[in-house]
One Martini backbone bead per residue (centre of mass of N, CA, C, O) as a GRO file, in nm:
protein
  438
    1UNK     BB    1  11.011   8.986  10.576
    2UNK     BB    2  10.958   8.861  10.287
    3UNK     BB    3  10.695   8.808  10.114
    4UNK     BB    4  10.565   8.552   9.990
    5UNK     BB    5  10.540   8.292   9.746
    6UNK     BB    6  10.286   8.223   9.467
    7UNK     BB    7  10.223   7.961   9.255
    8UNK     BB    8  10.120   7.872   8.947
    9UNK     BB    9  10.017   7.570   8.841
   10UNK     BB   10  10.006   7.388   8.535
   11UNK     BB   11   9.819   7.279   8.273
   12UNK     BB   12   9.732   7.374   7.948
   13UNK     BB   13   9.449   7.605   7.978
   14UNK     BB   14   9.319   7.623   8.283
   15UNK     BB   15   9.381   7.950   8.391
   16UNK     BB   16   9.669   8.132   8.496
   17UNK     BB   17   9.648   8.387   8.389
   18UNK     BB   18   9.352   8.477   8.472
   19UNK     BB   19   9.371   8.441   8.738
   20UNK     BB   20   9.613   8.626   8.796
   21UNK     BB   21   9.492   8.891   8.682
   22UNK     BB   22   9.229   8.867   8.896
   23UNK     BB   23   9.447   8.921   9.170
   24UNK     BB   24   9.615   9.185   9.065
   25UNK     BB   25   9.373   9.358   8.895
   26UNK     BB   26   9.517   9.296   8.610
   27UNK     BB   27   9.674   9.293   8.267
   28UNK     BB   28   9.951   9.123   8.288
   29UNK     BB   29   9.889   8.877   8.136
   30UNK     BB   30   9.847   8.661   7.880
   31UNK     BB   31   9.512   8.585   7.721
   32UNK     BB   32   9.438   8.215   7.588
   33UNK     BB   33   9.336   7.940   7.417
   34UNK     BB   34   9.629   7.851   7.354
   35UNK     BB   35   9.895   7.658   7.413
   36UNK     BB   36  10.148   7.816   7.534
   37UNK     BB   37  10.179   8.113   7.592
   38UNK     BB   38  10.305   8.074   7.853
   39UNK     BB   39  10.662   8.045   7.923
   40UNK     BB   40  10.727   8.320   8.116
   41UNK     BB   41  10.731   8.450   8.438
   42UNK     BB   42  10.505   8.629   8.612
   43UNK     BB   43  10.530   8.905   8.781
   44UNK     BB   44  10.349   9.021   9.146
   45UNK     BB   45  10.269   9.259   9.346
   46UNK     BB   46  10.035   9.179   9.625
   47UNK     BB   47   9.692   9.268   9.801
   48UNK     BB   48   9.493   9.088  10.000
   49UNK     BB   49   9.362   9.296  10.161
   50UNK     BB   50   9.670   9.263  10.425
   51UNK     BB   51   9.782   9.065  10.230
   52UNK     BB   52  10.122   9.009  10.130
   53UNK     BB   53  10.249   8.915   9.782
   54UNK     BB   54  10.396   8.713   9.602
   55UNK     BB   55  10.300   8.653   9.225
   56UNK     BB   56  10.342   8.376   9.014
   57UNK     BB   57  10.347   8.265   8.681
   58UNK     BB   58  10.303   8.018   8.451
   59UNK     BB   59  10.391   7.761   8.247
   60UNK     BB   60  10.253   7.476   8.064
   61UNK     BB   61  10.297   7.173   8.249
   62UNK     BB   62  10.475   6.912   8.078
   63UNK     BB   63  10.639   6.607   8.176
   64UNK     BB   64  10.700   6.542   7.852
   65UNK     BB   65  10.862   6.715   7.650
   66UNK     BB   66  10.856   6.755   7.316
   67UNK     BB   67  11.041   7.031   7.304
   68UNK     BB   68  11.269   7.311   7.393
   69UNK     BB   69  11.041   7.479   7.482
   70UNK     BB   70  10.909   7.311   7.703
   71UNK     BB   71  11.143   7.250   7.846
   72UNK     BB   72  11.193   7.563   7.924
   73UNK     BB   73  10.886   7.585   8.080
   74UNK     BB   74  11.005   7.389   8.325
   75UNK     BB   75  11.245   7.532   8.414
   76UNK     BB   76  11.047   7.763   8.506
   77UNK     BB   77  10.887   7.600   8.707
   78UNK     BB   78  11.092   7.501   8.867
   79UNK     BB   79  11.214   7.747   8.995
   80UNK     BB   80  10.886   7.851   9.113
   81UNK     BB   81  10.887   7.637   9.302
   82UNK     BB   82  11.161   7.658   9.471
   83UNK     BB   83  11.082   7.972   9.578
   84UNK     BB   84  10.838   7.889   9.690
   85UNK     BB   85  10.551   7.887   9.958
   86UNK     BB   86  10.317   7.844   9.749
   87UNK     BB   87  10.082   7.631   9.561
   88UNK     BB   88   9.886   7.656   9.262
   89UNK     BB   89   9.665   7.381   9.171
   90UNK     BB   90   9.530   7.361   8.862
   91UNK     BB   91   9.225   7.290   8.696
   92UNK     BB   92   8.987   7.145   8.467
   93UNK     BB   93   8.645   7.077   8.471
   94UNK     BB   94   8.587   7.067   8.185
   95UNK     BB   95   8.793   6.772   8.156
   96UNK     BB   96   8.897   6.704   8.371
   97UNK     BB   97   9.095   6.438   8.445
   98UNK     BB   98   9.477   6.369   8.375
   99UNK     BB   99   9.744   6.235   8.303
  100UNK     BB  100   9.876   6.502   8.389
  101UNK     BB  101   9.763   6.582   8.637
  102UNK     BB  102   9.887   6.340   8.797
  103UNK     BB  103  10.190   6.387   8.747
  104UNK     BB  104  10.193   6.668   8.865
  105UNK     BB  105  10.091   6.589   9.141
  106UNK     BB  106  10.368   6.438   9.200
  107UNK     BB  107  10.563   6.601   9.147
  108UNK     BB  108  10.448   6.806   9.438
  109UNK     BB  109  10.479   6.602   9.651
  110UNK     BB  110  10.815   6.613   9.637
  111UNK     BB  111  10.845   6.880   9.721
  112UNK     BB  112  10.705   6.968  10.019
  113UNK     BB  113  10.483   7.199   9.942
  114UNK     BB  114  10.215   7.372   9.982
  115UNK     BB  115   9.883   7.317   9.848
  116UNK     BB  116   9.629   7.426   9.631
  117UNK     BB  117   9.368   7.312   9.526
  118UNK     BB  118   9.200   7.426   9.204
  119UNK     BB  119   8.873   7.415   9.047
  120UNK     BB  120   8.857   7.531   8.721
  121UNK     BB  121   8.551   7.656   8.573
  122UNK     BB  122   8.282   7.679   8.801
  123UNK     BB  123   7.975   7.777   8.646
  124UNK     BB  124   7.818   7.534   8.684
  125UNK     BB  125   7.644   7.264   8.833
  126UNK     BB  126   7.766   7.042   8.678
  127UNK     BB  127   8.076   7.153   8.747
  128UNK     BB  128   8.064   7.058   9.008
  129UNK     BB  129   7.973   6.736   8.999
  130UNK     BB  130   8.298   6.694   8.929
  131UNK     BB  131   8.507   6.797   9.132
  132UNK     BB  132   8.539   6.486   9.348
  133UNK     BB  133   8.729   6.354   9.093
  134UNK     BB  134   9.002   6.516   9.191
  135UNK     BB  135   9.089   6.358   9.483
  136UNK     BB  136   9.260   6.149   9.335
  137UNK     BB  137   9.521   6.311   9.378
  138UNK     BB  138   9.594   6.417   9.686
  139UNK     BB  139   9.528   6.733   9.733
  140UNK     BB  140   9.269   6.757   9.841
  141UNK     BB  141   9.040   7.005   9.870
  142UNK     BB  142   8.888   7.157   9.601
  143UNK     BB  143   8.874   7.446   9.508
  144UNK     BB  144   8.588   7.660   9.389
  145UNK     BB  145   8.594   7.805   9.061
  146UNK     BB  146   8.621   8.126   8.829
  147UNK     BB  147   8.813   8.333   8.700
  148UNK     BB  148   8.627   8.465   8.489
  149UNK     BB  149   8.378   8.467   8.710
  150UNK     BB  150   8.446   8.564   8.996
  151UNK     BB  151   8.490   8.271   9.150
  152UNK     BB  152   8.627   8.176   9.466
  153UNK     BB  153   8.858   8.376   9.564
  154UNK     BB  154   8.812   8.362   9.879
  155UNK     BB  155   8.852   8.091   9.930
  156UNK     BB  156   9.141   8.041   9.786
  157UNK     BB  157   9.307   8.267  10.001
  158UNK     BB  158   9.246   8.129  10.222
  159UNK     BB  159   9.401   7.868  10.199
  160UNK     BB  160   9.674   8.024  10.143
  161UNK     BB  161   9.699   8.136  10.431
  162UNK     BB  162   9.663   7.877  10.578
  163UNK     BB  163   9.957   7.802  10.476
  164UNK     BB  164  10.041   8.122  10.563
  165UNK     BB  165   9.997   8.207  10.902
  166UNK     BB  166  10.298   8.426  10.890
  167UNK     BB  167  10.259   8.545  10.646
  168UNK     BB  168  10.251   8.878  10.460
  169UNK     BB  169  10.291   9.033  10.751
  170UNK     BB  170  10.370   9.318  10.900
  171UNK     BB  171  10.504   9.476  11.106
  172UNK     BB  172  10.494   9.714  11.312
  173UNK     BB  173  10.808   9.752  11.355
  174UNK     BB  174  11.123   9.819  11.323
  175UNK     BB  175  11.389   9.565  11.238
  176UNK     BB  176  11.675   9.595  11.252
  177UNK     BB  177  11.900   9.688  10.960
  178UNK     BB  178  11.940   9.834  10.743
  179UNK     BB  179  11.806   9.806  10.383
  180UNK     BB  180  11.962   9.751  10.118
  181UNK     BB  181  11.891   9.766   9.757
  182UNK     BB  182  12.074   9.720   9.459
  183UNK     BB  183  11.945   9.826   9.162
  184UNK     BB  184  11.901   9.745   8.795
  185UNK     BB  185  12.048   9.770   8.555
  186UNK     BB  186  12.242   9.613   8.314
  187UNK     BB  187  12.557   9.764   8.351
  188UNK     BB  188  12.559  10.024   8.610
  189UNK     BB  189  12.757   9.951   8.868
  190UNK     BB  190  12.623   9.810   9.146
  191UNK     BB  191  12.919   9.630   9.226
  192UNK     BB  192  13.072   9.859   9.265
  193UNK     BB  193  12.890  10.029   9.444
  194UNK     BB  194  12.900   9.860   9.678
  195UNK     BB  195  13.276   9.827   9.682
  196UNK     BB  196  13.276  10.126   9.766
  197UNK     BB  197  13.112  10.139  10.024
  198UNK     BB  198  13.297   9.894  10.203
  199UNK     BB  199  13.596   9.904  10.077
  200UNK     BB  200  13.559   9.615   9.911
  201UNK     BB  201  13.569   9.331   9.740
  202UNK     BB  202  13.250   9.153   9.752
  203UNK     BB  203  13.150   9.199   9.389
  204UNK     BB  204  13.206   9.143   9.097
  205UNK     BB  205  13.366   9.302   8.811
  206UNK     BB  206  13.213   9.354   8.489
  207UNK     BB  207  13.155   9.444   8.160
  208UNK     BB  208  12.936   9.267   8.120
  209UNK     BB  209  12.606   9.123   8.168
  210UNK     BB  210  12.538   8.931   8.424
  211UNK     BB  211  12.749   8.859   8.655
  212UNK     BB  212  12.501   8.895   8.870
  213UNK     BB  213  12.290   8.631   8.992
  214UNK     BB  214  12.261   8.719   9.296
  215UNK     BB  215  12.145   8.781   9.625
  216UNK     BB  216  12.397   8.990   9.806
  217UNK     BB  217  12.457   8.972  10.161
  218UNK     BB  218  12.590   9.262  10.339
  219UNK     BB  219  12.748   9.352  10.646
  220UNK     BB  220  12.785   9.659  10.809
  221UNK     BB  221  12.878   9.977  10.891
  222UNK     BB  222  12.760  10.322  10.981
  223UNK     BB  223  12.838  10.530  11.179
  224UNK     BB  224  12.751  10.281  11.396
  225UNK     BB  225  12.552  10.158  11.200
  226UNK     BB  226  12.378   9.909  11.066
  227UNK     BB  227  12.389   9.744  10.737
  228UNK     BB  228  12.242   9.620  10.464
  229UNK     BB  229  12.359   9.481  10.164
  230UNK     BB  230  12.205   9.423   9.821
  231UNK     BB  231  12.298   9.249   9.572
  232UNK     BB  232  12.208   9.255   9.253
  233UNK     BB  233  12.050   9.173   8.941
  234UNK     BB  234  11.992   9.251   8.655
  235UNK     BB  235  11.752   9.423   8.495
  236UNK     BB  236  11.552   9.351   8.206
  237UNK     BB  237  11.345   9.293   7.978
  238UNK     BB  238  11.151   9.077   7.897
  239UNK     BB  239  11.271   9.026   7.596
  240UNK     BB  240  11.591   8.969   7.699
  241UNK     BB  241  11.572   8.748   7.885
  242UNK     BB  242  11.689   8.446   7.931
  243UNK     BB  243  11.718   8.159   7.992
  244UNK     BB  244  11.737   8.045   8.284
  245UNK     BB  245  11.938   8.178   8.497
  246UNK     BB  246  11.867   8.470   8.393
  247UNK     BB  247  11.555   8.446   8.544
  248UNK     BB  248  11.641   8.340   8.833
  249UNK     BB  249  11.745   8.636   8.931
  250UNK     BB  250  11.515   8.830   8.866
  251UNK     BB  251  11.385   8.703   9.138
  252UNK     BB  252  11.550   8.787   9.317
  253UNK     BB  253  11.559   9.072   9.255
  254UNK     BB  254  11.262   9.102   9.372
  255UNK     BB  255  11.263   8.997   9.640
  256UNK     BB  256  11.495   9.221   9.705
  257UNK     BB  257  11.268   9.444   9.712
  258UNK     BB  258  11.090   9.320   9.949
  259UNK     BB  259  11.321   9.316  10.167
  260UNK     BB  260  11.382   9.612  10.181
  261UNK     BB  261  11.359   9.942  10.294
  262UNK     BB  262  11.582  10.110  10.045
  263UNK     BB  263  11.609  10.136   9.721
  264UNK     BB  264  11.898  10.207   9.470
  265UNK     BB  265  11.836  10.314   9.151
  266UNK     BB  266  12.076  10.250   8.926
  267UNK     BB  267  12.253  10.471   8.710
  268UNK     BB  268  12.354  10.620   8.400
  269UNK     BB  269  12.499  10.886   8.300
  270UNK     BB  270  12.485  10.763   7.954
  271UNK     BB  271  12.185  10.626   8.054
  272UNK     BB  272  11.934  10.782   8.108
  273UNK     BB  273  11.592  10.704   8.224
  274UNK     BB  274  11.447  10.472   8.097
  275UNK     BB  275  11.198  10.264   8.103
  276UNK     BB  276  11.339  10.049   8.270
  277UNK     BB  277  11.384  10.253   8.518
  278UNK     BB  278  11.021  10.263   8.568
  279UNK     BB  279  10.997   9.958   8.614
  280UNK     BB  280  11.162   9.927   8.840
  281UNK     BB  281  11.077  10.133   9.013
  282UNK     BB  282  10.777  10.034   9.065
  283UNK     BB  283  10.841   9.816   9.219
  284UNK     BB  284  10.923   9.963   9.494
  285UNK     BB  285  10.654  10.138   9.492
  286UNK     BB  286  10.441   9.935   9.510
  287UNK     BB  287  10.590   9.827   9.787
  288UNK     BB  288  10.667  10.063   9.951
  289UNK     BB  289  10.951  10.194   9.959
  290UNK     BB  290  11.244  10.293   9.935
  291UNK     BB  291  11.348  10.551   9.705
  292UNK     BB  292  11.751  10.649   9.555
  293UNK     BB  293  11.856  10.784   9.293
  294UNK     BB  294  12.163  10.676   9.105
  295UNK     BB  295  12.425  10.818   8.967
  296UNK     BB  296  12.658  10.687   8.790
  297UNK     BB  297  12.940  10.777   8.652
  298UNK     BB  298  12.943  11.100   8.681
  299UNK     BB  299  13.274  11.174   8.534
  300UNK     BB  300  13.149  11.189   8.285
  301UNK     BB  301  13.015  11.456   8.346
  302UNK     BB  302  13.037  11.719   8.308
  303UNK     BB  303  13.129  12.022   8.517
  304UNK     BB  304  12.877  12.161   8.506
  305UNK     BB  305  12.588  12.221   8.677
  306UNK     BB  306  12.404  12.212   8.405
  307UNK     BB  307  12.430  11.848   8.370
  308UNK     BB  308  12.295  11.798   8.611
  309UNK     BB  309  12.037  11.962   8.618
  310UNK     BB  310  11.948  11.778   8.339
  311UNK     BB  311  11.962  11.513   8.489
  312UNK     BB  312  11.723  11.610   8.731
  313UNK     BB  313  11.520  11.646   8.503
  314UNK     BB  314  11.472  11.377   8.331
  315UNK     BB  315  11.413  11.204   8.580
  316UNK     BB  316  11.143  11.356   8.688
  317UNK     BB  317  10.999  11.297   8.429
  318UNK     BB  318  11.062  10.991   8.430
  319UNK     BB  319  10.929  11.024   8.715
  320UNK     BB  320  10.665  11.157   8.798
  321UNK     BB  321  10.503  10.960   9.021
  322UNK     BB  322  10.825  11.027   9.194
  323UNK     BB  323  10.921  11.343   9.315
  324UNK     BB  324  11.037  11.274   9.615
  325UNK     BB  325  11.302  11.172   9.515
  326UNK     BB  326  11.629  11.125   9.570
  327UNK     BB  327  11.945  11.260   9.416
  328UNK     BB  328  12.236  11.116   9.337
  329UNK     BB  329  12.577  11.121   9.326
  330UNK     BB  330  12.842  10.888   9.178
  331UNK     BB  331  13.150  10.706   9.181
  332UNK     BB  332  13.302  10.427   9.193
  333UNK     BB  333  13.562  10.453   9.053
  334UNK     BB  334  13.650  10.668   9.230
  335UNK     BB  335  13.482  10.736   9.521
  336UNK     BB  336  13.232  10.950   9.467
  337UNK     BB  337  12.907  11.033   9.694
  338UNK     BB  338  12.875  10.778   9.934
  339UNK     BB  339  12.813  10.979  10.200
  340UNK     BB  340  12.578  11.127  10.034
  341UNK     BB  341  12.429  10.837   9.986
  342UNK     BB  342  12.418  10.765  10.348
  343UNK     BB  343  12.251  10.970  10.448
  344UNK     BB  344  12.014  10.982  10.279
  345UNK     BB  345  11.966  10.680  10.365
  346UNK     BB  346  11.895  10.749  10.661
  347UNK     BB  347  11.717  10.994  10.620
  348UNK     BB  348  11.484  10.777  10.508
  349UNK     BB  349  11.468  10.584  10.740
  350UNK     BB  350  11.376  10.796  10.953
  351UNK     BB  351  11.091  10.861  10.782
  352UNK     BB  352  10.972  10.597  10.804
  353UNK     BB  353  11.023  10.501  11.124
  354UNK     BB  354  10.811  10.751  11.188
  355UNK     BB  355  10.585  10.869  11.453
  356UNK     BB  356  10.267  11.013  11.491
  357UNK     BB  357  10.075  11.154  11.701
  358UNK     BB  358   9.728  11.168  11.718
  359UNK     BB  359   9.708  11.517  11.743
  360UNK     BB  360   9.874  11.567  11.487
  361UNK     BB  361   9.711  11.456  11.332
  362UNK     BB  362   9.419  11.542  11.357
  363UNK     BB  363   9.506  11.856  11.298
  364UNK     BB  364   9.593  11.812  10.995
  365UNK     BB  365   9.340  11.688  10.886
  366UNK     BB  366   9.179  11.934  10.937
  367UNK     BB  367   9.353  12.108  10.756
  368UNK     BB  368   9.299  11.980  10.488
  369UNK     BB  369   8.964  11.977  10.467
  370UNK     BB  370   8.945  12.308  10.495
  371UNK     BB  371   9.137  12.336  10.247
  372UNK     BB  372   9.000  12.056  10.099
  373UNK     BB  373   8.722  11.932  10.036
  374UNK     BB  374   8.572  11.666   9.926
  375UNK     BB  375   8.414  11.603   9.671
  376UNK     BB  376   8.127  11.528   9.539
  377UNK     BB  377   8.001  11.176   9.419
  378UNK     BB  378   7.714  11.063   9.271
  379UNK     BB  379   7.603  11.303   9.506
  380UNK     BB  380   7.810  11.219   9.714
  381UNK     BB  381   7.916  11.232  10.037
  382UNK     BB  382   8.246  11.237  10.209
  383UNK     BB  383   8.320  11.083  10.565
  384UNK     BB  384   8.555  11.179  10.750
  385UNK     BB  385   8.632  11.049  11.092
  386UNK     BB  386   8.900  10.901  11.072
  387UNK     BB  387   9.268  10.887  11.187
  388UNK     BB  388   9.577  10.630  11.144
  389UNK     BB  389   9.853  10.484  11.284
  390UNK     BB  390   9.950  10.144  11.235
  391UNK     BB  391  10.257  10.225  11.060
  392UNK     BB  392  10.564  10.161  10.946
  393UNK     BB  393  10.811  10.082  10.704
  394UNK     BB  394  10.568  10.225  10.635
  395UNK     BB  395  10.390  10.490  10.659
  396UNK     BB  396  10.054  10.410  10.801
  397UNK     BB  397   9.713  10.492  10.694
  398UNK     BB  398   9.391  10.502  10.833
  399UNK     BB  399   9.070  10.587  10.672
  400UNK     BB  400   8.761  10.670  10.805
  401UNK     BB  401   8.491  10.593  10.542
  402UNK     BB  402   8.192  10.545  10.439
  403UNK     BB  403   8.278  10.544  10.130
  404UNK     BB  404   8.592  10.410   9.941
  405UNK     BB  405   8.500  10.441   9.656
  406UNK     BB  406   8.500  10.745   9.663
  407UNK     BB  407   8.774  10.792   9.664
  408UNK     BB  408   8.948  10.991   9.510
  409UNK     BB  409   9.301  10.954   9.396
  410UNK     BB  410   9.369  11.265   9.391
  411UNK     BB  411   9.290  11.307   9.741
  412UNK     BB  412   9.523  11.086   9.799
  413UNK     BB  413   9.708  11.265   9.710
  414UNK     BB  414   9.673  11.485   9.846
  415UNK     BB  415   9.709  11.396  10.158
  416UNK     BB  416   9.969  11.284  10.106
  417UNK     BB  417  10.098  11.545  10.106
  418UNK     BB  418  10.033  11.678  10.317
  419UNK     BB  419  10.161  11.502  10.515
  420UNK     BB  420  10.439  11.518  10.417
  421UNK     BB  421  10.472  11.845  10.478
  422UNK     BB  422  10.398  11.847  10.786
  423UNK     BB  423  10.627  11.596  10.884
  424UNK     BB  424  10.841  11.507  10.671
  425UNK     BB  425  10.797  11.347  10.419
  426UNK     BB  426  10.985  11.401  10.172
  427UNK     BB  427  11.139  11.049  10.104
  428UNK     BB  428  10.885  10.927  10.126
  429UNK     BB  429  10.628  10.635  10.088
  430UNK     BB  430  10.311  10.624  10.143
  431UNK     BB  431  10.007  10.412  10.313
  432UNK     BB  432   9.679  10.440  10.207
  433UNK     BB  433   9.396  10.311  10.390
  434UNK     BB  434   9.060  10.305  10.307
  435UNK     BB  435   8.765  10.224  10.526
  436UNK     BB  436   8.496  10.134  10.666
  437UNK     BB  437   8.329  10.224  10.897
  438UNK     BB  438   8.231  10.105  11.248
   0.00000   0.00000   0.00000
């Protein structure tokens, strides 16, 4: 199952993109005085503690819009509200109740989506004691908070888990069949490629950019094993997608990297590697998915090995930050390339939910430690007692050790690489969480 969707809405000003902020830990929103400043709703995948969710922004809920844009804002959060799975319904205790607040109420009891009043704002003790009045909006006890000054974050999130007892949480072990989810930009060849895997034409292809607009899954076999295809919508850069139905396709195509196993994330090979194909390629390494990058339209690129060579070097360049990913070479169009695509994904995916014995962990990492022991930081030495497999798809690793504070990121990167080399996980992404030990 993909993570839940977690929706902010509120009248304009009560501080929800402060709040997305300081949840996703950067920033990611535009925080202004100025009311209406979000307009296009902000999509980012998180995790508090354990919990892992989709959260997005919206933009300030005015029940009776007075022009194009503010109308066109109301669209944007309805759409973000119909497939949510729980609701942050914000206020502003500075301002206490208004009759938008009122409208807005009713409107999301219509809804019968769980929400949860959080009451934003409550810095000082007078502004706790108007919280109370809040109550008569009819949905129930207001957490109180302060998203600037990083108050009552705790509760809130508890209340939102109360509310999503069984989402959130990965399976310990994969199951069912494998699921691919074919990303990209728009007019890369996507839903080709998709009929080209298949042998029959599944989902339109067309010239145009922007013809897939929802999330399509197709069930097939690969050599006697199931697997799952999920044909997206193109990503655009968030500056050019248009309001309306092309903004609500980007929420499903982000849902369907939440829910896939492997990302395919297919390029043009007459436009290698754009900035905009490393912001989609995040979406699934923040993910941890596996990720499969498929040069498409192939047979445009000249025939001598040097063009691929160079296309598989600038590939690397921009995506440095995620090395060990495989790059395939595809033609939908001759339908070629394929069957080396389908091994790809099958040998990514056995790797993914592999797991290793403890004594041979256990061994990796002293010999890591041995080959390279971790710096003091602030005078400090840090203490790795234990380390265990605790999950599969992605492959997840717990480091028991005295303060997770001070593990510096290039060492966890280091890690990664030795289990990499150690096991054999060449083409998948892993994931280190380091706990204080108890």
């Amino acid at each position: 199952m993909p993570p839940p969707l977690v929706a902010i809405v509120g009248r304009p000003n009560v501080g929800k993109s402060t709040l997305f902020n300081r949840i996703v830990g950067r920033r990611e929103a535009i925080v202004s005085d100025i009311p209406g400043t979000t307009r296009d709703r902000v999509i980012a995948v998180t995790s508090w503690d354990d919990f892992t969710f989709t959260l997005v922004d919206t933009g300030g809920l005015e029940p009776f819009p007075q022009d194009v844009m503010r109308d066109q804002v109301r669209e944007q959060v309805q759409m973000a509200v119909d497939e949510a799975d729980c609701i942050v319904f914000l206020v502003d205790t500075a301002e206490g109740v208004t009759l938008m607040d009122e409208e807005i109420a009713q409107w999301l009891r219509r809804t019968s989506k769980p929400v949860v009043l959080a009451a934003n704002k409550v810095d000082n003790p007078r502004r706790e004691l108007l919280v109370p009045d809040f109550y008569q909006l009819g949905m129930g006890e207001p957490v109180i908070m302060s998203a600037y000054h990083n108050l009552g974050l705790e509760d809130l999130m508890l209340s939102i888990q109360e509310m999503l007892p069984d989402a959130g949480f990965e399976a310990d072990e994969a199951d069912g069949p494998m699921r691919l989810a074919i990303i990209g930009r728009t007019n890369v060849g996507k839903s080709a490629l998709m009929n080209a895997i298949l042998g029959q034409h599944r989902a339109i292809v067309s010239d145009v950019p922007g013809t897939t607009r929802d999330a399509l899954d197709t069930h097939m076999e690969y050599e006697g094993e199931p697997v799952t295809l999920i044909d997206t919508a193109g990503i655009r850069r968030p500056g050019s997608v248009k309001q309306g139905i092309e903004r609500y396709s980007v929420l499903r195509s982000v849902q369907a990297v939440q829910r896939c196993d492997i990302a395919l994330l297919v390029m043009d090979a007459n436009e290698l590697a754009t900035s905009q194909d490393a912001h989609i390629t995040g979406l699934a390494w923040d993910a941890y998915k596996g990720i499969i990058v498929v040069i498409n339209k192939s047979d445009l690129l000249p025939g001598d090995v040097g063009a691929r060579e160079m296309a598989v070097q600038r590939v690397r360049r921009v995506l440095h930050f995620a090395p060990y990913l495989p790059i395939c070479f595809t033609s939908a169009l001759e339908v070629t390339g394929i069957h080396d695509l389908m091994r790809t994904a099958r040998a990514t995916y056995e790797e993914r939910t592999q797991r290793v014995t403890p004594p041979e962990l256990v061994r990796a990492m002293r010999q890591a430690l041995a080959k390279n022991p971790h710096p003091s930081r602030k005078g400090k030495s840090i203490l790795l007692e234990a380390v265990r497999q605790v999950d599969t798809n992605p492959p997840t690793f717990i480091f028991a050790v005295d303060n997770p504070s001070l593990v510096h990121f290039s060492y966890q990167r280091y890690l990664e690489n030795h289990l990499r080399q150690w096991f054999g996980f060449t083409h998948t992404h892993l994931r280190l969480v380091f706990k204080r030990r108890t």
